[in-house]
C-alpha positions in Angstrom: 0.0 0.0 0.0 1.2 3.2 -1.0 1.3 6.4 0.9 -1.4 7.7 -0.9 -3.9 4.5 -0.7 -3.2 5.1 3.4 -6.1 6.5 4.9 -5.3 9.8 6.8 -5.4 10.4 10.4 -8.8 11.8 11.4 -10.5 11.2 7.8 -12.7 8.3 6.8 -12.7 6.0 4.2 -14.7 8.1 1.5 -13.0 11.1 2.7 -9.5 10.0 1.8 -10.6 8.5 -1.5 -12.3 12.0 -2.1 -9.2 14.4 -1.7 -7.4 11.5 -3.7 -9.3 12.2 -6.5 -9.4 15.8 -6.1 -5.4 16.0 -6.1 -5.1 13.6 -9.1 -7.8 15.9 -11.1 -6.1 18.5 -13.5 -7.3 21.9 -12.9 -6.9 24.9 -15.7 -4.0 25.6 -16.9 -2.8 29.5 -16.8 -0.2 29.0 -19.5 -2.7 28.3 -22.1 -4.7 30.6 -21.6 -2.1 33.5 -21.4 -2.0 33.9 -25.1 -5.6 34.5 -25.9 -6.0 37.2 -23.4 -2.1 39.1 -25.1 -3.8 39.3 -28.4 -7.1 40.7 -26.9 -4.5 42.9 -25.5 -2.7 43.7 -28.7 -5.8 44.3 -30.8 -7.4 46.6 -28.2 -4.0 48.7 -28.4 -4.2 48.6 -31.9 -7.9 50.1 -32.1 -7.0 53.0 -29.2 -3.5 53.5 -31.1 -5.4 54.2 -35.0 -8.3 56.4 -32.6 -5.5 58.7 -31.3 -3.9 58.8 -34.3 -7.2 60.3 -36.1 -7.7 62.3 -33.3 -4.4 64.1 -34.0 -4.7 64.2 -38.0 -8.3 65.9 -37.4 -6.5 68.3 -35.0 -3.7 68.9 -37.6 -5.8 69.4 -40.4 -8.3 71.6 -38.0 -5.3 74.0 -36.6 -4.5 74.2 -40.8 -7.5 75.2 -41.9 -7.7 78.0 -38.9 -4.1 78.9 -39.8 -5.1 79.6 -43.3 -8.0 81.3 -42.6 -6.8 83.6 -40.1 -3.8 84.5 -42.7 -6.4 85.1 -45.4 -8.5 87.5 -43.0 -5.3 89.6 -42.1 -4.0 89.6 -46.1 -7.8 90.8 -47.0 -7.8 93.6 -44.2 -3.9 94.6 -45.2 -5.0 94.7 -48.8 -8.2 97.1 -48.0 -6.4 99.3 -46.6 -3.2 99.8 -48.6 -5.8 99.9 -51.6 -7.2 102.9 -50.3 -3.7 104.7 -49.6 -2.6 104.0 -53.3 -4.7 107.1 -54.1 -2.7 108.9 -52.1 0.7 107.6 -53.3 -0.7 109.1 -56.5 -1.2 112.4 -55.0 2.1 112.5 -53.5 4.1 111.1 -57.2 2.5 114.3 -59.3 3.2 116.4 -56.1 6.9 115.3 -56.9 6.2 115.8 -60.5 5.6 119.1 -60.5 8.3 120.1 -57.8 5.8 120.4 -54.8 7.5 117.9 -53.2 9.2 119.8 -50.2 10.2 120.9 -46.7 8.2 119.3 -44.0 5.7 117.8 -46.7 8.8 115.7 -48.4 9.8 114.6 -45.2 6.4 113.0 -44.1 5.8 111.6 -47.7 9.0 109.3 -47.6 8.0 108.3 -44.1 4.9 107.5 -45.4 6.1 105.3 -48.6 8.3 103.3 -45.8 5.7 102.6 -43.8 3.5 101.1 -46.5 6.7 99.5 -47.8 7.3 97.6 -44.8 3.6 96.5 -44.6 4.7 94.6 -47.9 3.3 97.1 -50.8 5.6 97.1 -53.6 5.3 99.5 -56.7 6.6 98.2 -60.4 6.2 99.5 -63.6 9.2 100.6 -65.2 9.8 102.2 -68.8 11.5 98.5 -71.1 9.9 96.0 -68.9 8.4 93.5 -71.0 5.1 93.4 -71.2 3.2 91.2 -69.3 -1.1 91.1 -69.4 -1.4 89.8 -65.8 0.3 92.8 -64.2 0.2 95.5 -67.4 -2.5 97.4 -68.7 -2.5 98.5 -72.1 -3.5 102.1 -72.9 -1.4 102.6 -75.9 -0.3 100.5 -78.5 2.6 101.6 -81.2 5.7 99.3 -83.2 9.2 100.2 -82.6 12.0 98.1 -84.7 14.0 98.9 -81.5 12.4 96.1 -79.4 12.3 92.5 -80.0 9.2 91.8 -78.2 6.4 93.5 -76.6 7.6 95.9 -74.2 6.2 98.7 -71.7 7.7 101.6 -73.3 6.3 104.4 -71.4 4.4 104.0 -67.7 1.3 106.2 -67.6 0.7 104.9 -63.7 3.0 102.8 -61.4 1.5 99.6 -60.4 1.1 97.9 -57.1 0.9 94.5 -55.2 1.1 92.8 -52.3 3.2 89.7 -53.2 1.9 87.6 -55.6 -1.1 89.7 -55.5 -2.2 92.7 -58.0 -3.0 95.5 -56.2 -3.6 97.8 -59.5 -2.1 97.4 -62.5 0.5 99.2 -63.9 -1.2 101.3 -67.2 1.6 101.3 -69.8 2.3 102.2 -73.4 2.9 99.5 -75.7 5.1 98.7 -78.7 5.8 95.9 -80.4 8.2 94.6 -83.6 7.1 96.6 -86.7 7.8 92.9 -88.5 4.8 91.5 -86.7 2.5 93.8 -87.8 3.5 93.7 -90.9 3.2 89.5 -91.1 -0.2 90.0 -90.0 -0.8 92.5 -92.8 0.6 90.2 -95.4 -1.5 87.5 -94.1 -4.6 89.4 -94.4 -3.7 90.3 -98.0 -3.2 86.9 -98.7 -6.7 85.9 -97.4 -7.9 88.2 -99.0 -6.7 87.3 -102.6 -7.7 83.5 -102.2 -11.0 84.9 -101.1 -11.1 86.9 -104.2 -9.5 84.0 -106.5 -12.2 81.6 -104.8 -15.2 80.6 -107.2 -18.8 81.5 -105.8 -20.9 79.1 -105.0 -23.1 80.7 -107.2 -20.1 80.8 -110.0 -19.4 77.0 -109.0 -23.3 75.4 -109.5 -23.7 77.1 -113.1 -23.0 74.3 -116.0 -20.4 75.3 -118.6 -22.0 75.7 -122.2 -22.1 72.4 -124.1 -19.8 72.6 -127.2 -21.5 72.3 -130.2 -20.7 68.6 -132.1 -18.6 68.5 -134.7 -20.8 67.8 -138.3 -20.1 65.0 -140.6 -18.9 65.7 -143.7 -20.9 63.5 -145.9 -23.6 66.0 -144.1 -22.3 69.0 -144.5 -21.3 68.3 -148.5 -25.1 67.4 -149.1 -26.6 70.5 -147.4 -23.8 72.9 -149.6 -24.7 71.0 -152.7 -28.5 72.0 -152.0 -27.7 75.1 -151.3 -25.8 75.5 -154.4 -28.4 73.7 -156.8 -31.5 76.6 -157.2 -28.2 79.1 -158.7 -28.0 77.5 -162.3 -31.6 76.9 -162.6 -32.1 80.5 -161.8 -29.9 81.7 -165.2 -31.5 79.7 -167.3 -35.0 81.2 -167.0 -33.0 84.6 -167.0 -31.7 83.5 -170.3 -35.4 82.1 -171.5 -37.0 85.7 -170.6 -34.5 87.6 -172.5 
């Protein structure tokens, strides 16, 4: 009899087998169930790690978006009123034109032009710039054999911007190669004389006039023979009468 089959102290018979049993049953293992409850774990992390990670790109995009629109706000008040003081920038260049420009009044209009300077409003528009539609006006237009391309050859009024963006634009005085008008004068000329070379339609739908068929001779020697005939018998009763 083994130590185990011995009945213990104080226990009976079905007792003893009972706690036998008990020690000899397996009970759940913690090892095997460890894995299952790591990749619950993991995929829980997972789901609150791609949440957070929305949570910040809507918060990025968000502080963009009010980033951009607060810039656009300031650039749209800036632009207000620097469009208004371009009037008198205007005032102030024919004051300088016409030698009005001095003493204390020269003085405060420089301080004034640096101020709106540094607030980022830049004046172009200068006599041989090229010219350029999306920051030129044209008033004038002329041809000079003296430029190779369209150029700005007098400035009537300074432009402005802010940056990339047109303030007013410069009004300027054209002129362009004398060779290009003169190709588009030839090619008008020529249009002109195909037009005029062109058949009408009305020209185009009249038939030509049929030629007349040639005659056959065997035809023609009959009908000169009867026209010949009536001549003798026409002297002989001349002849009987006299």
């Amino acid at each position: 009899m083994t130590a185990a089959d011995q009945p213990v102290e104080g226990l009976t018979v079905e007792e003893a087998d009972l706690s036998a049993s008990s020690a000899v049953r397996p009970g759940p293992d913690p090892v095997a169930e460890q894995p299952d409850a790591v990749t619950e774990l993991q995929t829980q992390l997972a789901e609150r790690t791609l949440d957070l990670q929305r949570l910040q790109a809507e918060y990025v995009n968000y502080k963009r978006r009010v980033d951009r629109d607060r810039d656009r706000v300031r650039d749209d008040a800036r632009a207000g009123v620097l469009t208004a003081m371009v009037a008198v920038l205007d005032d102030i260049e024919r004051a300088r034109t016409h030698g009005e420009l001095t003493g204390g009044f020269k003085a405060v209009a420089e301080s004034l032009q640096r101020a709106l300077a540094g607030l980022g409003l830049d004046r172009y528009g200068e006599p041989g710039d090229p010219f350029d539609p999306r920051v030129h006006e044209a008033l004038t237009h002329g041809y000079d054999d003296a430029v190779d391309r369209p150029t700005a050859q007098t400035v009537l009024q300074p432009g402005y911007r802010i940056g990339e963006r047109i303030i007013r634009p410069a009004m300027v005085g054209v002129v362009e190669p004398s060779s290009a008008g003169g190709g588009i004068a030839d090619n008008g000329a020529a249009e002109q004389a195909s037009l005029d070379q062109a058949p009408t339609a009305e020209e185009g739908s009249q038939p030509s006039a049929p030629e007349p068929p040639e005659s056959d001779p065997l035809v023609q020697e009959q009908q000169e023979s009867a026209v010949q005939e009536p001549a003798p018998q026409v002297a002989h009763s001349d002849q009987a009468g006299q």
